[in-house]
C-alpha positions as CSV (number, residue, x, y, z in Angstrom):
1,X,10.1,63.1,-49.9
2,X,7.7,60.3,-48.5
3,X,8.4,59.1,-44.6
4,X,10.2,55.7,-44.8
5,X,9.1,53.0,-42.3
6,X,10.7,50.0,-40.9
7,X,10.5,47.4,-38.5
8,X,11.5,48.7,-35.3
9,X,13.5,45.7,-34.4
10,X,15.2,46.2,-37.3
11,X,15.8,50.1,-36.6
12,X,16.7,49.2,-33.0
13,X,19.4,46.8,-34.4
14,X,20.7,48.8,-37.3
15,X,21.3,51.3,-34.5
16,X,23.4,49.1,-32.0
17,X,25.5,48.1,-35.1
18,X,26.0,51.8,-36.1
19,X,27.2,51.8,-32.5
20,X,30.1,49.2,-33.0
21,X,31.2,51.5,-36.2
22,X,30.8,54.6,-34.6
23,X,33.4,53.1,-31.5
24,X,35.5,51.5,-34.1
25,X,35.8,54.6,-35.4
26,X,36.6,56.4,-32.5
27,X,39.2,54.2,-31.5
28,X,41.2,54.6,-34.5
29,X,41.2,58.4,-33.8
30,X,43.1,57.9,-31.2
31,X,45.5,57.1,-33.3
32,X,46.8,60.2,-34.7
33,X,47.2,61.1,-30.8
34,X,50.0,58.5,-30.4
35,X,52.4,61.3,-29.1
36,X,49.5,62.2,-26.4
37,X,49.3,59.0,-24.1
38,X,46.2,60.7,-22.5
39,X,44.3,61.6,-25.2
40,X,44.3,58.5,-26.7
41,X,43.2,56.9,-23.8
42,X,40.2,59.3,-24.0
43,X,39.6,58.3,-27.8
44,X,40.2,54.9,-27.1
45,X,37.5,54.5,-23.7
46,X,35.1,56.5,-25.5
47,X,35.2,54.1,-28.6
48,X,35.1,51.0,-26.0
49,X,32.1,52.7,-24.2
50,X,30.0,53.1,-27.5
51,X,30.7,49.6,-28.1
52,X,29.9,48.0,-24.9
53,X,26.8,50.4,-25.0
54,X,25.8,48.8,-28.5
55,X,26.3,45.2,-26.4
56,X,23.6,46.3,-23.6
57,X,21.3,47.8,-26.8
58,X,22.0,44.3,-28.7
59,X,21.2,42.3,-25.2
60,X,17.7,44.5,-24.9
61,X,16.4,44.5,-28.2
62,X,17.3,40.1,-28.0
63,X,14.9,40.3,-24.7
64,X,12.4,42.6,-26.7
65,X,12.2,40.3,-29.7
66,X,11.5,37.0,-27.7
67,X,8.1,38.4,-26.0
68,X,6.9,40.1,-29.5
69,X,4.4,38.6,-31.2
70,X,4.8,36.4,-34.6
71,X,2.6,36.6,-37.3
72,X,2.7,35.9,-40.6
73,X,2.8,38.5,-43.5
74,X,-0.9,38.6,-45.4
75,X,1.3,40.0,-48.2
76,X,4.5,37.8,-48.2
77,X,3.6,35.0,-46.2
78,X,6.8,35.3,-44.4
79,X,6.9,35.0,-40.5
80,X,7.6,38.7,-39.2
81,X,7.2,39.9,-35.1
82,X,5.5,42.7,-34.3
83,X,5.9,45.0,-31.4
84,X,3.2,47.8,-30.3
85,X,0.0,48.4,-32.0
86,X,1.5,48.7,-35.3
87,X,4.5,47.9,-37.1
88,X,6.0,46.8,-40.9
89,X,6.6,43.6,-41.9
90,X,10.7,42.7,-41.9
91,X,10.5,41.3,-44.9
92,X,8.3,43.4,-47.6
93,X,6.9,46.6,-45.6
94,X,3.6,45.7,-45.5
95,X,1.9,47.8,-42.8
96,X,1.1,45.5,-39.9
97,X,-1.6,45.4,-36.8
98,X,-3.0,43.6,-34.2
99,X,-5.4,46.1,-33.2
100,X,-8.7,45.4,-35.2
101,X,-10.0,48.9,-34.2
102,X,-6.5,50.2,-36.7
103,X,-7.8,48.1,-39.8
104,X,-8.1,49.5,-42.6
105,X,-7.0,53.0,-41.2
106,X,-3.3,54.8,-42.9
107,X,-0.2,53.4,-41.2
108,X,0.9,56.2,-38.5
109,X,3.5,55.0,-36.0
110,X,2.1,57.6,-33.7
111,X,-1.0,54.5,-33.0
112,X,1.6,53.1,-30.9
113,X,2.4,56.1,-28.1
114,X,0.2,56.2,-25.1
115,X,-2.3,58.2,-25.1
116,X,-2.6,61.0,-22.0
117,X,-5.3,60.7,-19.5
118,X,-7.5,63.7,-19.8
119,X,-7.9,65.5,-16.4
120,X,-11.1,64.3,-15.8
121,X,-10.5,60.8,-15.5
């Protein structure tokens, strides 16, 4: 099966919201624990943590996404922000740089991790 890519804000978001379900979730465990004051109170912080964790991920991704850069979509002609080297258009997957050294090159989100200094440098 062929690697999927997507917009990293977009992953980063689908991520915090999969936080809030995740702690939704959780809490309603605690639930079935009703008989167990403690327990419940375990169930029910953890499932608070997760979501105020998916707050802080929601609050960094919104700082992220107001220094990337905007461009618009040679393919859709929809506005889209990149972050990094390389990244997908939000609104059609069309493989995006602003490197000019990537053009034309296949779309590898490995162009985006830092390259080690060699010893010698």
């Amino acid at each position: 099966m062929a690697k999927t890519y997507s917009n990293k804000i977009n992953k980063i978001r689908s991520f915090a919201l999969a936080l809030v379900f995740i702690g939704v979730i959780v809490m309603y465990g605690g639930i079935f624990f009703r008989d167990n004051p403690i327990i419940m109170l375990i169930f029910i912080s953890l499932g608070m943590l997760s979501i105020l964790f998916s707050m802080v991920v929601y609050f960094w991704i919104g700082m992220l996404s107001t220094r990337a850069v905007v461009v618009t979509c040679p393919n859709c002609e929809k506005p889209t922000k990149v972050l990094g080297r390389v990244d997908m258009c939000m609104h059609c997957r069309e493989p995006l740089t602003l490197d000019p050294d990537l053009d034309g090159k296949e779309f590898d989100e490995n162009y985006n991790k830092k390259k080690k200094q060699s010893a010698e440098q």
